[in-house]
C-alpha positions as MATLAB code, in Angstrom:
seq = 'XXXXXXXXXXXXXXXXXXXXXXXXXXXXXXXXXXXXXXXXXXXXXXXXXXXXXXXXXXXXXXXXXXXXXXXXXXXXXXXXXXXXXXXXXXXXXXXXXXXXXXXXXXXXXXXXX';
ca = [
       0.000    0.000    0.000;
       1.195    3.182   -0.747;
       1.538    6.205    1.632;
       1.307    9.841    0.755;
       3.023   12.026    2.679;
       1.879   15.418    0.830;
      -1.187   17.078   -0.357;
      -1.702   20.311   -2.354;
       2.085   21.150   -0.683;
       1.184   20.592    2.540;
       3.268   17.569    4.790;
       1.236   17.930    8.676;
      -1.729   15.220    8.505;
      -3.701   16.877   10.739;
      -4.089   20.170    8.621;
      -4.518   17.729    5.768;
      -7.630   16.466    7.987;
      -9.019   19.503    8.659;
      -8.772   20.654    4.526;
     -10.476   17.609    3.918;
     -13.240   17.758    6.318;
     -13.607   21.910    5.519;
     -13.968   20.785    2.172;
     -16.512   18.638    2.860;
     -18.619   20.771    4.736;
     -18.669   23.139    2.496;
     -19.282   20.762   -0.086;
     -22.582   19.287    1.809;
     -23.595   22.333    3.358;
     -27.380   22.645    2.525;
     -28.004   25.905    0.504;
     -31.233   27.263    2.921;
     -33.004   26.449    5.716;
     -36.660   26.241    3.868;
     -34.478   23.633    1.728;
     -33.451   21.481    4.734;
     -36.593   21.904    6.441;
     -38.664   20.452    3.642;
     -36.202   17.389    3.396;
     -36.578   16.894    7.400;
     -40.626   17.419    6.993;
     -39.790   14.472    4.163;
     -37.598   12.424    5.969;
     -40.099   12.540    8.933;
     -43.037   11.729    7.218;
     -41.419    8.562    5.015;
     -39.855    7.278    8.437;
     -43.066    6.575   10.021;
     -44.211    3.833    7.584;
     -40.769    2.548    7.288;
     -40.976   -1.156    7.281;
     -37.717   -2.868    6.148;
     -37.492   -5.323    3.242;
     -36.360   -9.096    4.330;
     -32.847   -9.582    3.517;
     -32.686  -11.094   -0.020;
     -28.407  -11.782   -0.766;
     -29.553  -12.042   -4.142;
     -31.027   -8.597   -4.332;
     -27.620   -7.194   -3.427;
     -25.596   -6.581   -6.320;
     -22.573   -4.496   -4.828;
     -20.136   -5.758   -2.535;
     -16.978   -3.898   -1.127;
     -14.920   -6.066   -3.356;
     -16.268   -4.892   -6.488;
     -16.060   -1.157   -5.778;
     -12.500   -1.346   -4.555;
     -11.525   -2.896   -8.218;
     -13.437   -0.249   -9.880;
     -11.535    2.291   -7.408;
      -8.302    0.709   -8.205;
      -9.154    0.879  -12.418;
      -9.986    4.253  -12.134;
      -8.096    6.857  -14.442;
      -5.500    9.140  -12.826;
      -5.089   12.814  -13.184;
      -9.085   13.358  -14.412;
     -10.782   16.800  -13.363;
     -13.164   16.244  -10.229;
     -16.914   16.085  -10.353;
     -19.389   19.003   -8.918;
     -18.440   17.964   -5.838;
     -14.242   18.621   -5.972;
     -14.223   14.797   -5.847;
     -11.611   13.251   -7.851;
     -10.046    9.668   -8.552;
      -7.226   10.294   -5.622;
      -9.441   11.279   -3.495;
     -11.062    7.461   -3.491;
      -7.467    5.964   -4.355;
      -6.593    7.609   -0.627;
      -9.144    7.536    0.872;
      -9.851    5.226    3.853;
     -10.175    1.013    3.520;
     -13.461    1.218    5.057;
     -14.692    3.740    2.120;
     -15.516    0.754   -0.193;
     -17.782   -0.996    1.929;
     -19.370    2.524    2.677;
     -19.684    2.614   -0.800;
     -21.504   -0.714   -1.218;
     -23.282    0.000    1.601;
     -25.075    2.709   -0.249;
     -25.278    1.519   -3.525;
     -27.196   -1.216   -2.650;
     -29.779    0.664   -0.574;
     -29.742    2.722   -3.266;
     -30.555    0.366   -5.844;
     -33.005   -1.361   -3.312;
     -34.965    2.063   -3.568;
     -35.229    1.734   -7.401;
     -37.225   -1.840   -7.349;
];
């Protein structure tokens, strides 16, 4: 596994931490309070008739396993996405961030059926 020692010039992990998570933030912050009200009024509302699905394995069709070797085939050196997101980012990111990943692809795609 490779270590980085150095990003966007800077060498002390714990600034590099705190760039990342300002990022982040900033990045997720919602854009008005009617906005995030509405999606908590939403949210509320939906979670009251929540009934989960029985677990089905063959409903599942992402597993950590598969998103780290798309990670790991990714392109290099690619402009990021809206969200300042790029290819390193994921390459560097943490070993948990694939099953994360799954995680919410699947629920994701459990939404869609």
């Amino acid at each position: 596994m490779r270590c980085i020692n150095q990003v966007d010039g800077i060498n002390d992990s714990n600034v590099i931490a705190e760039h990342f998570a300002s990022h982040f933030e900033r990045v997720c912050a919602n854009s008005s309070n009617l906005w995030a009200s509405r999606l908590k009024t939403e949210y509320v509302s939906n979670r009251f008739g929540y009934q989960e699905q029985p677990y089905d394995e063959n409903r599942f069709a992402f597993d950590a396993e598969l998103i780290e070797t798309v990670i790991l085939k990714m392109k290099r050196g690619k402009a990021a996405g809206l969200d300042g997101i790029t290819c390193e980012h994921l390459l560097f990111s943490h070993p948990l961030l694939p099953g994360i990943l799954a995680k919410l692809f699947n629920f994701y795609r459990a939404t869609l059926c």
